[in-house]
N, C-alpha and C positions, 0 to 999 in steps of 0.2 A: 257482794258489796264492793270487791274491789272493779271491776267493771261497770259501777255508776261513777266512782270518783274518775276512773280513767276517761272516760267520755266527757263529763261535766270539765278536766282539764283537758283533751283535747279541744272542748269548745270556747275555752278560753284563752288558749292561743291561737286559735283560727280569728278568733275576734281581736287580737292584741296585733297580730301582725299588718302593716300598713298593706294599703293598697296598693295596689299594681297601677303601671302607667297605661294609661289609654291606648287599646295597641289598633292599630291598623285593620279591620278588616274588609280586606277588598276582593272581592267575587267575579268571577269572567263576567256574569251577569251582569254585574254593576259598571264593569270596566267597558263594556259594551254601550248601555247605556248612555251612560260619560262620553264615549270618546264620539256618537251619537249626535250627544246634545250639541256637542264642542262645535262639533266640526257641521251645524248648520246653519252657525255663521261664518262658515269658513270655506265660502262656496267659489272655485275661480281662483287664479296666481293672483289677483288682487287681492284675496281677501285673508292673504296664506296667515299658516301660525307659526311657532315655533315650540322647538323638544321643549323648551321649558312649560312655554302656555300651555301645553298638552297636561302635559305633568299635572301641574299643579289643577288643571280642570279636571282629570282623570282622579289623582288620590289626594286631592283637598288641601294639599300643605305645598311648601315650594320643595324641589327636591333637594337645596342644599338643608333642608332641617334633616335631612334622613344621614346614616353614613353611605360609603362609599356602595357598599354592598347591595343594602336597600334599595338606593336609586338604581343600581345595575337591574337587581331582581325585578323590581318595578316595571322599569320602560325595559325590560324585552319580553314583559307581561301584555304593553299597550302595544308594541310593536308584532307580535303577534295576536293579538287583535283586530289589530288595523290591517294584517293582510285576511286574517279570515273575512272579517267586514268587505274585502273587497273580493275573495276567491268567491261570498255568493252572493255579490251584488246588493246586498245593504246598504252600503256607504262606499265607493269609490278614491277611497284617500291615494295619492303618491305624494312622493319627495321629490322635491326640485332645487337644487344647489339649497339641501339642509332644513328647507321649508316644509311644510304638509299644509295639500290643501284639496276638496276635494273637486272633480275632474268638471268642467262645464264646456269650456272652449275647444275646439277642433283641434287646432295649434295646442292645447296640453295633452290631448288624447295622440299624437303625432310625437310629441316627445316622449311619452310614456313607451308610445311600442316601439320607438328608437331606441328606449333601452331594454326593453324586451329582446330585441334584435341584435345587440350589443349581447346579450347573457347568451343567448342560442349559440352565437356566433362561436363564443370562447369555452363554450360546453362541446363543440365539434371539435374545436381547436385541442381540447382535454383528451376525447374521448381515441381523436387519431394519437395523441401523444400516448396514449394507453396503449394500443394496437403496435408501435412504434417502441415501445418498454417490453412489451411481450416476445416480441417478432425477434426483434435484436438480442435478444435475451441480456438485456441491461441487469437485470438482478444479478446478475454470475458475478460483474465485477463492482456490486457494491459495499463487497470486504476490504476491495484492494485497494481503494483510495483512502489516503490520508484527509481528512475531513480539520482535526483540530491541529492547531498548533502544538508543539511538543510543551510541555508545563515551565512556566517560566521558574527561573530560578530564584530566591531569595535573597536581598544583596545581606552583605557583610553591615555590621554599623559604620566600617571605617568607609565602606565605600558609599554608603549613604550621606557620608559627612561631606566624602570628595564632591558627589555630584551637590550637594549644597553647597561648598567651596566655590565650585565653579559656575555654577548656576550664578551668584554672588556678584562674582566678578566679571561676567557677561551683561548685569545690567548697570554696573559701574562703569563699565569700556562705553554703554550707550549713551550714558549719560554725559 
């Protein structure tokens, strides 16, 4: 008997308590989709978009309704998309001085592998500097250097007073 009253009140606070807020849910699938649809009118440097347009065509709301976090989580949700989209040839999106648009012209497929060229470049430039850490054995003296300054020290309240004293009277002297 006591396990019908318990149930009949757990169902009555499952009933009594309010509803939750409308939560988000966004799918690779859908973000795919989305970013899809967006971006077939957004064909060409003419026709570019921007992070916000994305956004808000991607997960339906503008990103400052979300916090900080959310919008973070978000767009490096779309922003991995947009490269898979383009690692198998779906959809062709890059950025251009902060724009996204995707590739038609000769002249954006030319800046694109400019900065392709630009990555390779400084990924050699990495990988000698690695070779050059090794070689040298740079690790041995990275106890011996002083890296931080020594802790500063806490003033006195009288000398907090002096450097307000003087501070003072240094914009009295300007005036």
């Amino acid at each position: 008997m006591n396990k019908v009253l318990l149930k009949q009140e757990q169902k009555r606070k499952q009933e009594e308590k309010p509803k939750k807020k409308a939560e988000l849910k966004i799918t690779k699938e859908l973000i795919k989709i989305r970013l899809i649809n967006h971006f077939q009118n957004h064909i060409g440097e003419a026709n570019q978009s921007n992070k916000e347009e994305i956004f808000e065509a991607v997960i339906g709301i503008n990103s400052f309704a979300v916090n900080s976090f959310a919008r973070f989580y978000f767009w490096e949700a779309i922003e991995k998309m947009i490269r898979r989209l383009r690692s198998t040839d779906e959809c062709f999106v890059i950025k251009k001085k902060g724009n996204y648009f995707v590739l038609k012209e000769q002249d954006e497929a030319d800046y694109y592998k400019g900065v392709c060229d630009k990555s390779i470049e400084n990924m050699q430039k990495a990988q000698d500097r690695a070779d050059n850490w090794v070689a040298n054995e740079k690790w041995k003296d990275l106890g011996k250097k002083k890296y931080y300054p020594h802790p500063i020290t806490p003033k006195t309240p009288e000398e907090k007073i002096d450097d307000r004293v003087n501070k003072a009277a240094e914009l009295k002297s300007k005036l």
